[in-house]
N, C-alpha and C positions, 0 to 999 in steps of 0.2 A: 274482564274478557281480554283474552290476546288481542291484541293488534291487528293480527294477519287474520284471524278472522271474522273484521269488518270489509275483508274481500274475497278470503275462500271460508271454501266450506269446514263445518267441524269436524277435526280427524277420526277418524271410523276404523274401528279394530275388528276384523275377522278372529270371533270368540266360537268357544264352544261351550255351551252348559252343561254342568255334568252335578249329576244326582243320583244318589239310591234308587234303584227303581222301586222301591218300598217307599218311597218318598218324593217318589215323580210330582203325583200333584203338587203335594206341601211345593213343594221347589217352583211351579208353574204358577201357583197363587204367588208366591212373591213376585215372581219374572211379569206375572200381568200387573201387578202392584203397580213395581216398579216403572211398566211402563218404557223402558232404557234399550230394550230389545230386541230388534226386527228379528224374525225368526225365519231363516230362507229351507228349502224343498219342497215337495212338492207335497201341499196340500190334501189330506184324503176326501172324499165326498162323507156329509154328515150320515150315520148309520147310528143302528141300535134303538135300545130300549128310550132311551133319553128321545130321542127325537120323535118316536114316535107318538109318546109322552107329549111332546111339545106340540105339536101338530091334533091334538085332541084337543088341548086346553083352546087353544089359537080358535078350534072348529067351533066350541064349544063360549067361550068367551071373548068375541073378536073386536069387542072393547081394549082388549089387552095386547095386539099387535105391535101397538107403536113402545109399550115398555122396555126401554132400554134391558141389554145382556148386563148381567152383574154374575159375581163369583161370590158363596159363602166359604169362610174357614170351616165351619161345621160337615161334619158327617152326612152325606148326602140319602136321601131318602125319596128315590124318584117318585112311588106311589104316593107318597105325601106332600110333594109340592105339586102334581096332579091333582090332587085333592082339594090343593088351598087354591087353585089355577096361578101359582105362581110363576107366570109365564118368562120373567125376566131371570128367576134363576136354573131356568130348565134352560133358557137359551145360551145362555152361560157356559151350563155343563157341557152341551154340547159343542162349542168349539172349545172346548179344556177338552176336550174326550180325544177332536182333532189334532189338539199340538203335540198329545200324548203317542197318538198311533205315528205321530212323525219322529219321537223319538228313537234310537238306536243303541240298542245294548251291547255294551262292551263289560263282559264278566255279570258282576253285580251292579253293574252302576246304566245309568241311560245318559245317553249323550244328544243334544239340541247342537245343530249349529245356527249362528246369524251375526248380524251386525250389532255393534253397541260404540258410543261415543267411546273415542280412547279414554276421557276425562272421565267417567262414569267409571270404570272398569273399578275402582279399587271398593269404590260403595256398591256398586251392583253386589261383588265378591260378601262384602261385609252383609247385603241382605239377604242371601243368599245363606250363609253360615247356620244360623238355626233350623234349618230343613237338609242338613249335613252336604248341601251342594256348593257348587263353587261354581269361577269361571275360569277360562285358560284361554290365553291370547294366541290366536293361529295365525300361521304365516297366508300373507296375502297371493292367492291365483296373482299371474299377471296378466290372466284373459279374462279378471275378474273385476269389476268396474265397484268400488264400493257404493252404498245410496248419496245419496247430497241431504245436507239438515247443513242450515246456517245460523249461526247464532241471532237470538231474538233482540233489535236494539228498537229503540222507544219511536224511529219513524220508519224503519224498514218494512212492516206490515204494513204499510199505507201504499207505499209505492211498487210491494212486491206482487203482486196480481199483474203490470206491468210486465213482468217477466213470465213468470207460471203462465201467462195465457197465454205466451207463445212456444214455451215448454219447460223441460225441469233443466236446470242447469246441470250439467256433468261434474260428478267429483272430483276432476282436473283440471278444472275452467274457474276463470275470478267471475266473481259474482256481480254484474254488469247494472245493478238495481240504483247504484246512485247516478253511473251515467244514464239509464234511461228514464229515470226522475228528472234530474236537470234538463236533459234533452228534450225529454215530453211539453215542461211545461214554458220552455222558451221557444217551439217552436207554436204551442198552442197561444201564446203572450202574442206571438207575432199574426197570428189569424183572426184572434179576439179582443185584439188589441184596442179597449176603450175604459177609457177612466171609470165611468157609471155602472157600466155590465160588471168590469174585473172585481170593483167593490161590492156591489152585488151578488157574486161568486164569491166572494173571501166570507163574505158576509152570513150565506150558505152554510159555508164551513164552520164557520164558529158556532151557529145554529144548530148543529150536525154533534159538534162534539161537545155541549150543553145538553143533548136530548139525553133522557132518560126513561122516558117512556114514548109512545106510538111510531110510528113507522121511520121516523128519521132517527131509530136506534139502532137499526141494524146496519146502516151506514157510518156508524160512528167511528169503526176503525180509521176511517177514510178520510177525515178531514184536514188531514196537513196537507192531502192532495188539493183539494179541495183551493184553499187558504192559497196555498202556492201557484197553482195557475191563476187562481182571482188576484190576486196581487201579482204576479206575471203580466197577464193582461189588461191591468192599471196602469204599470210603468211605461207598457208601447202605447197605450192612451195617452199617455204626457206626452210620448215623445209624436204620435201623431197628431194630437191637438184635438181628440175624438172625447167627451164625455157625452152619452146616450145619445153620438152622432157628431156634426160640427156646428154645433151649438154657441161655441163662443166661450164657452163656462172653464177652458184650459187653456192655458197659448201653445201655441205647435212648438214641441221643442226642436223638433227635427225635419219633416217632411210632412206633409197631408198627402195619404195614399194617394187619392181621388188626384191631386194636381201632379204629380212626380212619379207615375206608377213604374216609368224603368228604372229610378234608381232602386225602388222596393224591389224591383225584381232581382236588378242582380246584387241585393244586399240577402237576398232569400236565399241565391245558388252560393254566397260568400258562408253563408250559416249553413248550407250543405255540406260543402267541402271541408268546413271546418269538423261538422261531427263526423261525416263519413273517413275524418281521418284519423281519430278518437279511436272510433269504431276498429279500425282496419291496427291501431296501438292492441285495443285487446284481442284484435284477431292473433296479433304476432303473441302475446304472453300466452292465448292459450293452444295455439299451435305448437308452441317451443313445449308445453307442459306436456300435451297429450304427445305429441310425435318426436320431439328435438328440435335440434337449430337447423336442421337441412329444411322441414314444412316452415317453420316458421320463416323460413327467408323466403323460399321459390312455390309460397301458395297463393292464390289468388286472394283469400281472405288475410292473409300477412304479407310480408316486409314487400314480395312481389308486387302486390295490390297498392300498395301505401305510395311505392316508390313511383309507378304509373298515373297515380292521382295526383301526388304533389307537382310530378315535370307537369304534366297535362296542366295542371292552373296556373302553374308559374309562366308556360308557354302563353296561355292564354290572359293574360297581366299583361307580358309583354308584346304582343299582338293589338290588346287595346290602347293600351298608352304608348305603342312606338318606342319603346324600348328595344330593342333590338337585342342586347345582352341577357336580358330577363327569357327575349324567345328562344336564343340559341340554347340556352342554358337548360331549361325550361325541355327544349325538345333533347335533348342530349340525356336528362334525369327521365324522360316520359319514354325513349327509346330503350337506357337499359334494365328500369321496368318491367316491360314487353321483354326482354328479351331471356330474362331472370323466369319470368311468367312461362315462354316458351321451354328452356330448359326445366321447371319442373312438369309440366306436362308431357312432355317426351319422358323423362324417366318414370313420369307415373301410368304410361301410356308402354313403353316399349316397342322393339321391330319397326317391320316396314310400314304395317298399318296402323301403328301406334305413331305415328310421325303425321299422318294424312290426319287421324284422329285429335290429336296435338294443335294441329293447325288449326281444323273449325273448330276445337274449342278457344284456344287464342281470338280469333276473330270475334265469336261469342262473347269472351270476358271484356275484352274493347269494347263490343256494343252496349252491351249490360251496363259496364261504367258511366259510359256516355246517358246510358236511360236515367242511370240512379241520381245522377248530377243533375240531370235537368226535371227527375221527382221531384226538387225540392221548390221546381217556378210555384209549386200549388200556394207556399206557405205566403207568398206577394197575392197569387191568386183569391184566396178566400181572404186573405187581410184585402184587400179592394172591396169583394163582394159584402165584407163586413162593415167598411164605412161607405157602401151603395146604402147598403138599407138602412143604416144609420141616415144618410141623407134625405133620404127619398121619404121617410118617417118625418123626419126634421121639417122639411120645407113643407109638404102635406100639414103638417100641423103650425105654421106658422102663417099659410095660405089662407088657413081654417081662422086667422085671432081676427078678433073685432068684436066689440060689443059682447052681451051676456052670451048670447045663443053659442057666436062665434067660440066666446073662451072657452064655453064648457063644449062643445065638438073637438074644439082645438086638443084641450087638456084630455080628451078620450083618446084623439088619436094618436097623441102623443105617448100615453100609457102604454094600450095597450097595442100600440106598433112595435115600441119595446121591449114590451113582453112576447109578443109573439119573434121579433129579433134575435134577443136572448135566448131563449128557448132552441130557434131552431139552428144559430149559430152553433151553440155550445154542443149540440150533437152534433153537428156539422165537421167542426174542427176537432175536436173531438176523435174522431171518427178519422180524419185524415192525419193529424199528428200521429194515431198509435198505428195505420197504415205506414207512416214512414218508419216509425220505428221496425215495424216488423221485414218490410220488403228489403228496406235500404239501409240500415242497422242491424238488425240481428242478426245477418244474413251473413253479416262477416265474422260475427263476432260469436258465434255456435259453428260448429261442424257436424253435429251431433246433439243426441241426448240423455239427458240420465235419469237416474229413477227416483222418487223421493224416499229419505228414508221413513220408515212406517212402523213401527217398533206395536209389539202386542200389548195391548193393554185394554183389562177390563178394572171397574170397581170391583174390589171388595169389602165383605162385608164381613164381622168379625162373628155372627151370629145371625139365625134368622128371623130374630123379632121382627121384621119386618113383613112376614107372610101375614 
């Protein structure tokens, strides 16, 4: 695999398929084979004989609904796969009937356009040959955004749902999956922060990716997420001194939320700033990709945005420790910022009321900053709340010890205080780390969206012994 894309996407050739129209299908059974394809225009609505065909069988045996479409090589016989209710090859023919009416005839020949990896191009061509078609690489629209397909490595399906669920990345944008991996689960470390739960979490995970049968299978892709927050959140266990609460069972390597909750706070807004500036790094690379170097210096999500968060903290360093130099400095990088900020707003604004305009949005992106920076009090916030009930469980169940009765109440409420902790923690932070990510992270680092690529592809089948 290239190098370059373990951060962008795979390069995409604007192809066109061209076939004998005497061998349209032949040429279509391979392109679905193949799989390699996206095939763009506009779609026809299903018609004809085929469908109607299809929609008897369905009426008629609606056991057979959920049968996946497939494609045979054989000579097609619609009255006799009605016959046999073979409903997955009739659903089949019917979008092969679709890709066909989208085709476009030049002379003798039908021509398809769509997408295809560039790397595929030379085998698509070679599967393509025995059906006398081919493929030919077309020059790219520049109002034409190609799909995004990123190459598959052995932990990026774990963490990529992370990104897709807040949308597709564009196929001029770096592909943001290991910053919001890292990101995800050191801010979730910091909210769930306890030795017992984290191993309990990790523990999950390897449970997860062991399964092979019942319901912890279809989470299996998922387990290095899994494993990586639970050991995330063992490691600020050590360092808070938290195992299933403050139990005594680790030594504080750092702090105990519960006794020092300002330093947690503003070591939460110090872990804001940090990624919110990360962030605002690949705001600037895909700014410069999608627009040039003038977006990427004077946008709010680039070099503009970057340059206003670094003065602004530097400023506010030197405000708390009395540094003086740190604040001049500090407000002098947070003022030309702002002022970079304001110039591309006026240009992207224009005239007289592009200027008025300009201004409340400036004022806007200050406040917004200011909001996003102090999003991140949550991640002190819920790490307290997590060793509250860690505590509150803890002492409850050591209030509970004495004697038989006592241990076994005690050891109940210990259990399942825990459990019920864990449980509603892990949704809890959960929940609020991929909030930040989306509000206060993505936010700089998308401008936009793209589309996935999707390439046509059914099974086929070389024969229909299968009816």
């Amino acid at each position: 695999m290239p190098s370059s894309e373990l951060f962008l996407p795979v390069q995409m050739s604007r192809v066109a398929v061209v076939a004998p129209q005497s061998r349209l299908r032949d040429a279509l059974l391979l392109v679905a084979e193949a799989g390699s394809v996206e095939l763009v225009g506009t779609l026809p609505p299903a018609a004809g004989e085929t469908l109607e065909a299809l929609r008897r069988v369905e009426t008629a045996h609606p056991e057979t609904t959920r049968e996946p479409a497939r494609l045979t090589t054989s000579p097609v016989d619609v009255a006799g796969l009605e016959r046999a209710g073979a409903r997955g090859l009739l659903a089949g023919e019917v979008e092969l009937q679709r890709r066909v009416e989208m085709a476009r005839s030049q002379g003798s020949f039908s021509v398809l356009v769509g997408w295809a990896p560039k790397e595929r191009l030379s085998d698509l061509g070679d599967q393509l040959a025995p059906a006398g078609g081919g493929v030919v690489e077309l020059r790219r629209p520049s109002w034409v955004d190609p799909p995004t397909l990123f190459a598959t490595t052995p932990v990026r399906p774990s963490f990529r749902p992370l990104v897709t669920t807040y949308g597709v990345v564009p196929y001029t944008d770096v592909d943001p999956t290991p910053f919001a991996a890292i990101s995800f689960v050191i801010m979730f470390g910091i909210m769930f922060g306890d030795v017992g739960h984290g191993i309990l979490l990790a523990g999950l995970g390897l449970a997860v990716c062991r399964a092979r049968t019942g319901r912890l299978r279809q989470f299996r892709p998922f387990w290095p997420f899994l494993v990586a927050a639970g050991a995330t959140a063992a490691v600020f266990g050590l360092l808070y001194g938290e195992a299933f609460g403050p139990t005594g069972l680790v030594p504080t390597l750092w702090i105990a939320p519960l006794d020092e909750p300002g330093r947690l706070l503003v070591f939460a807004v110090g872990v804001g700033v940090v990624l919110l500036a990360i962030s605002h790094v690949y705001g600037i690379v895909n700014r410069w990709r999608e627009s040039g170097p003038g977006a990427a210096l004077l946008s709010q999500t680039g070099g503009a945005g970057l340059i206003m968060l670094l003065g602004a903290a530097l400023a506010a360093i030197g405000w708390s420790t009395g540094l003086q130099a740190a604040l001049v400095a500090g407000g002098v990088v947070a003022i030309t910022g702002t002022l970079l900020l304001a110039m591309g707003f006026v240009l992207a604004a224009g005239g007289g009321i592009g200027i008025l305009q300009a201004a409340i949005e400036l004022v806007d992106a200050i406040v917004r900053l200011g909001s996003n920076v102090l999003s991140f009090t949550r991640l002190a916030a819920f790490g307290l709340m997590h060793a509250a009930l860690g505590a509150v469980v803890f002492v409850a169940a050591r209030s509970l010890w004495g004697g038989v009765v006592g241990v076994v109440f005690a050891t109940a409420v210990f259990v399942f205080g825990n459990a019920i902790a864990f449980s509603l923690e892990l949704l809890v932070t959960a929940v609020q780390a991929l909030r930040l990510e989306f509000y206060e992270l993505f936010s700089r680092v998308f401008e936009g969206e793209g589309h996935p690529f999707q390439p046509w592809t059914l099974p086929v089948t070389p024969t229909k012994e299968e009816l």
